[in-house]
N, C-alpha and C positions, 0 to 999 in steps of 0.2 A: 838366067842360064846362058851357058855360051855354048859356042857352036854343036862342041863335044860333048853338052849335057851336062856337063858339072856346072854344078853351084859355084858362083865367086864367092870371098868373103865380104865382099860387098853387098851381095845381093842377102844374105844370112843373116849379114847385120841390119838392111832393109825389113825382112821378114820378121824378123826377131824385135825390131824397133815399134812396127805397125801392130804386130800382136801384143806387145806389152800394154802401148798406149793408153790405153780402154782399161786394161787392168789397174795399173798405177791411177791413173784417173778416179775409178772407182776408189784405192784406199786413202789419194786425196783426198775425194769428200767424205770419205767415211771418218776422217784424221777432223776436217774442218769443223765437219758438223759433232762430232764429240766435244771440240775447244768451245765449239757455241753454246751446246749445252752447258757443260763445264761453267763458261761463264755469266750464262743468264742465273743457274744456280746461284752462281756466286752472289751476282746482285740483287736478287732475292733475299737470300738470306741477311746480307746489309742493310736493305728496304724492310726487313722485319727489325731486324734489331736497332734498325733507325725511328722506328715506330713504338716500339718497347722502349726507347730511349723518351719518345715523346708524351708516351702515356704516363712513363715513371712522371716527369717534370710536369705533366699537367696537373697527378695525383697531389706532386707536391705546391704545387701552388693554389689548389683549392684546398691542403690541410692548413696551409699560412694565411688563406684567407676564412677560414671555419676559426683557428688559433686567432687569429686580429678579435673577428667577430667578438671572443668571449675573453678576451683578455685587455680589450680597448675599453670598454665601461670599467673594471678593476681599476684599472691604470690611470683613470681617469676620475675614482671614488681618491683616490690616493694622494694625485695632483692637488685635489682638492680641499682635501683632508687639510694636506703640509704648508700650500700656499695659503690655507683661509681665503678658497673664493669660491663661488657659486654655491654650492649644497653643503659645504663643507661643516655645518649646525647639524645635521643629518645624519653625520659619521661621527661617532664614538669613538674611545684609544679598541675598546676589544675588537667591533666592528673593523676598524682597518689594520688590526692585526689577521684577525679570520681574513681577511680580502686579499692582506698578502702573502697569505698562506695558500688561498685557490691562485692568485697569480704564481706564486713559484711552482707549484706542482705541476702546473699547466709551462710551465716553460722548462723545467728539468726535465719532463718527460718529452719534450719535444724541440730539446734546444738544440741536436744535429740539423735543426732544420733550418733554422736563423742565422742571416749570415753573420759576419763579426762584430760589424759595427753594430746593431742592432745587440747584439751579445754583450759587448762593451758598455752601451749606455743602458742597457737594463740592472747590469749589474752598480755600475756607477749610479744610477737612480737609488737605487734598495742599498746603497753603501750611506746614499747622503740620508736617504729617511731612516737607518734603523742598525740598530745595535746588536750585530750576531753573536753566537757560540761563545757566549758569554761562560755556561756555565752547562754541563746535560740534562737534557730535558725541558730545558725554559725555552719560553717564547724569544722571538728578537724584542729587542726595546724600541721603544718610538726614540728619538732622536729628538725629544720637544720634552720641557717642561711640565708637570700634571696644572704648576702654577698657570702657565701662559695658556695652556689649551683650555682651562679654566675658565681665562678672564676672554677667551677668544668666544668660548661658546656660553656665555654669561651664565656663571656657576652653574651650569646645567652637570658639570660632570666633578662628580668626585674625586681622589685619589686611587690612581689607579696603578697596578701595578707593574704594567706592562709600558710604564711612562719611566724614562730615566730621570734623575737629578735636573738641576740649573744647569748643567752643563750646556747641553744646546739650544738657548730660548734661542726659538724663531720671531720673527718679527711679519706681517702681513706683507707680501711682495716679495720675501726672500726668495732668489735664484734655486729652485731646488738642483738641476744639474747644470752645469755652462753651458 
């Protein structure tokens, strides 16, 4: 105030400054602390679905390793079968037909899960042992002689139908895939 009692506009805007202060203040932190919640929200919801992301990929790698489990003895009767080594007197042409009928099922119903290359040589494997969609409703063909499989498993096994022609005698040691 001055002499005469009035107010300068200096002193108004003084008044006027110090009383807002506290106010504004107030809707700062009221502004802050809403961004803060805002954002802890935010990273929560990330830190969930970063978690939903890791429980998906954990699910899927113990259904690829439940999948290995029952699909690597099949794979392995088969190996066996085509190369003529270890059990391979044990498996029959029906026998590892049925076998790779449990192996395809088990892998058509679960082949989004496999990656490519894995995708690749399975199918390249079951291309070099056996003879598809030949025909509707027939089995695949073995990809071997009924003669060779014959003289492999000492006439233990007949003529079988699900054996093709001469066309692809196998020999013991053949490369079943490169």
């Amino acid at each position: 105030m001055n002499e005469s009692g009035a107010w300068t506009s200096l002193e108004i805007t003084k008044l006027a400054v110090s009383a807002l202060t506290p106010i504004v203040v107030v809707f700062l932190t009221l502004a802050i602390a809403r961004a803060t919640k805002q954002a802890e929200q935010r990273a929560a919801e990330a830190a969930k679905r970063a978690e939903q992301a890791e429980w998906v990929n954990r699910r899927a790698i113990e259904r690829l390793l439940e999948l290995q489990a029952q699909m690597a003895p099949l794979m392995n009767d088969l190996m066996c079968f085509f190369r003529t080594i270890g059990h391979f007197r044990d498996i029959d042409p029906p026998t590892a037909i049925t076998k790779k009928r449990e192996l395809d099922k088990l892998y058509f119903v679960n082949e989004q899960l496999f990656d490519p290359a894995f995708r690749a040589r399975y199918q390249e494997f079951m291309h070099e042992c056996f003879e598809h969609w030949k025909s509707p409703g027939e089995d695949a063909k073995i990809k071997a002689s009924a003669s060779w499989l014959r003289s492999e498993r000492v006439s233990r096994i007949a003529e079988f139908p699900c054996c093709r022609s001469s066309k692809f005698p196998m020999s013991p040691g053949t490369p079943m895939v490169g």
